[in-house]
C-alpha positions in Angstrom: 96.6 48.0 115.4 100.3 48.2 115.4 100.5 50.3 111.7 97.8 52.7 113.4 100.1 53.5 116.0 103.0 53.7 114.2 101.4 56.1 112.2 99.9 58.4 114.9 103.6 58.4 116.5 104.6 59.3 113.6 101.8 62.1 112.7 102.6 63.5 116.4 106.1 63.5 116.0 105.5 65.7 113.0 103.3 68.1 115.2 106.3 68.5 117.9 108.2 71.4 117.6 111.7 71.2 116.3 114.6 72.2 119.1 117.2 74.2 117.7 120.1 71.6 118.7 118.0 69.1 116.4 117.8 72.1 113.5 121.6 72.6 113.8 120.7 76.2 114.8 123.0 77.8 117.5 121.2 78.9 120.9 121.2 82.9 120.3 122.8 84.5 123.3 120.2 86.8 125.3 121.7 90.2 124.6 121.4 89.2 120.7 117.9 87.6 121.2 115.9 90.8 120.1 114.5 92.0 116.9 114.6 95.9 116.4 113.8 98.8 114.0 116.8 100.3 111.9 116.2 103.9 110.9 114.7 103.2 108.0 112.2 101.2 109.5 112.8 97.9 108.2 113.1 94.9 111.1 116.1 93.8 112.1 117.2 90.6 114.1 120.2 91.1 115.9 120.7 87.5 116.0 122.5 87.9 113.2 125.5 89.2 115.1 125.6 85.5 117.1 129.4 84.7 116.9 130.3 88.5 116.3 131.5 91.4 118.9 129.2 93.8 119.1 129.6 97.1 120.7 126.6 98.8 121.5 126.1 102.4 121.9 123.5 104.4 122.8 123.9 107.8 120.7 122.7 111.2 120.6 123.0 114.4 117.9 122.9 116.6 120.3 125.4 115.7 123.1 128.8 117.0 124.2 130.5 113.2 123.4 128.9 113.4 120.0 132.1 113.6 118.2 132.8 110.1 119.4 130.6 109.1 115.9 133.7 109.7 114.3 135.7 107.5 116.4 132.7 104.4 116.5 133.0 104.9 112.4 136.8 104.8 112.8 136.4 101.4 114.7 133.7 100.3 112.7 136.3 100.6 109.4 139.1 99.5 110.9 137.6 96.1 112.4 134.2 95.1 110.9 137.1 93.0 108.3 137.6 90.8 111.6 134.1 90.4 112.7 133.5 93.7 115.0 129.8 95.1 114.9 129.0 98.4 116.5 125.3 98.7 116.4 124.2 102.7 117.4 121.2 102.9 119.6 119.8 106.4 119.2 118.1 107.7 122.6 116.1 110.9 124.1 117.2 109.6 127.5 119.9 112.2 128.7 118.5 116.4 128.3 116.5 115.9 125.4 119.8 115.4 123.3 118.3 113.2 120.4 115.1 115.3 119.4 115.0 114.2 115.8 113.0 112.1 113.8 114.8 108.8 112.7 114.8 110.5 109.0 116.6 113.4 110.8 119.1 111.1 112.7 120.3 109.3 109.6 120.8 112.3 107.9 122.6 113.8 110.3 125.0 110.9 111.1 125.5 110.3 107.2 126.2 114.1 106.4 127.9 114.9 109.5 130.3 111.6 110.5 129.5 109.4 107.3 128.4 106.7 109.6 128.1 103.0 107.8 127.5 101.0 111.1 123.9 99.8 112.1 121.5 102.2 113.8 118.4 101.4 115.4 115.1 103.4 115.1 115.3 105.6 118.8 114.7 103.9 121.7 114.3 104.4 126.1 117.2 102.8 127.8 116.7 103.9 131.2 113.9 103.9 133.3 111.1 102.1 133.8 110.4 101.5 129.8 113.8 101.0 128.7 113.8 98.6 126.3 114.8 94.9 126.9 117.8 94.9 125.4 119.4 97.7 127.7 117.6 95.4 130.7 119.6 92.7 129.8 122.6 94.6 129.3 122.6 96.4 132.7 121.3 93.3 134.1 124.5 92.0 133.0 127.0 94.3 134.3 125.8 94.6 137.9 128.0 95.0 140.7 127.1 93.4 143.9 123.6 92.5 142.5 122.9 96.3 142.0 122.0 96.7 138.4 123.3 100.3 137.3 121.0 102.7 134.8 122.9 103.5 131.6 124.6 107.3 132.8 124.6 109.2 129.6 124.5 109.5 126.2 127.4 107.4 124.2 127.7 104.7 127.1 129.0 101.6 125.3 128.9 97.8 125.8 130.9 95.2 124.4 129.4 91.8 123.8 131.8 88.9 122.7 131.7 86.2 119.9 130.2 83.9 122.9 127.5 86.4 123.2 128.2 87.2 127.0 128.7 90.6 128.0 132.1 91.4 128.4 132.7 95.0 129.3 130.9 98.3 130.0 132.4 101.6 129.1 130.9 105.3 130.3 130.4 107.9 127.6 133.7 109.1 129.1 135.3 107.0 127.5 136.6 107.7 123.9 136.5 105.0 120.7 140.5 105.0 120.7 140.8 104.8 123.9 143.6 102.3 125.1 140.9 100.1 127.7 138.3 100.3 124.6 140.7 99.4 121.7 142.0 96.2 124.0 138.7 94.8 125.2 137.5 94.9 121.3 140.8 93.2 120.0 140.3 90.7 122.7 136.6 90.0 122.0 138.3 90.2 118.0 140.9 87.8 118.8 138.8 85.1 120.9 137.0 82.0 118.7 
C-alpha cells in the first residue's frame, strides 16, 4: 500500500503545474505581460523586454509630432548598446492620423526616418477598446486615482528594468528633450 501511494504522489506531483519561482523563470512585470503583432504580422511577446527600459510610444504618419521618429531612432541608436527598448505603437486614435495599412506604416517609417526599433501592428489606446497594454499603462500613471486617456499621438511611457512604470511624457515632449533624456539614463543606469 505504501509503494501505491508513493507512486500516485508522485504521478500527481507530475500533473501540478510548475510555478515560475520553481522553473527559475522571472515573474514578467504587467506592462510587459502581453503578446502583440509586429507589422509584419508575426507574434511578439514583450516579455522579452523583462529587465530592459522600454519606452513606449504610440505613433502616427500623419501627425504634426511625426518628426519625433527621427528623434525615437536617434534614442533607439544611441542607447539600445545599454539595454533601452523603444517599442512604436502605431494608432488611428487622434484625427484619423495613422490611416495606413501596417505594409504602408513600415514603409513609410523605413523610407522616411529609417526606423530600426520595434513596431506593433496598429492598435486603439483610448477608449473603451484600447488595448490592455495602454490600460495598464494609464492605469499606472494616475493621479489621485483618476486614470488619464493617452492625449495624442507620440505620448510616451517609460518602463524601467524592474518593470514598473516610471514616467509619462505628452507628445509635447521631444526625444532629446532634457526631462526625457534623464528619466531614460536613469531607468539605463538602474540594475
Amino acid at each position: 500500500m505504501g509503494k501505491l501511494v508513493s507512486a500516485l504522489s508522485v504521478a500527481f506531483a507530475l500533473c501540478l503545474p510548475v510555478s515560475a519561482a520553481e522553473k527559475g523563470a522571472k515573474k514578467v512585470a504587467p506592462a510587459l505581460n502581453f503578446k502583440m503583432k509586429s507589422l509584419d504580422g508575426k507574434e511578439v511577446d514583450l516579455a522579452r523586454y523583462q529587465g530592459k527600459p522600454v519606452l513606449i510610444v504610440n505613433v502616427a504618419s500623419q501627425c504634426g509630432y511625426t518628426p519625433q521618429y527621427e528623434g525615437l531612432q536617434k534614442l533607439y541608436s544611441k542607447y539600445e548598446k545599454d539595454g533601452l527598448v523603444v517599442l512604436g505603437v502605431p494608432a488611428n486614435d487622434f484625427g484619423k492620423q495613422e490611416p495606413g495599412t501596417e505594409e504602408e506604416i513600415q514603409k513609410f517609417c523605413s523610407s522616411k526616418y529609417s526606423v530600426t526599433f520595434p513596431m506593433t501592428s496598429k492598435v486603439v489606446v483610448k477608449g473603451k477598446d484600447k488595448v490592455e497594454l495602454y490600460k495598464i499603462l494609464t492605469a499606472a500613471t494616475a493621479k489621485d486615482g483618476k486614470v488619464e486617456e493617452v492625449g495624442w499621438n507620440f505620448e510616451k511611457f517609460l518602463i524601467g528594468r524592474d518593470g514598473k512604470v516610471a514616467g509619462r511624457f505628452k507628445s509635447a515632449v521631444a526625444p532629446d528633450s532634457e526631462d526625457l533624456t534623464k528619466a531614460i539614463k536613469t531607468a539605463l543606469e538602474a540594475k
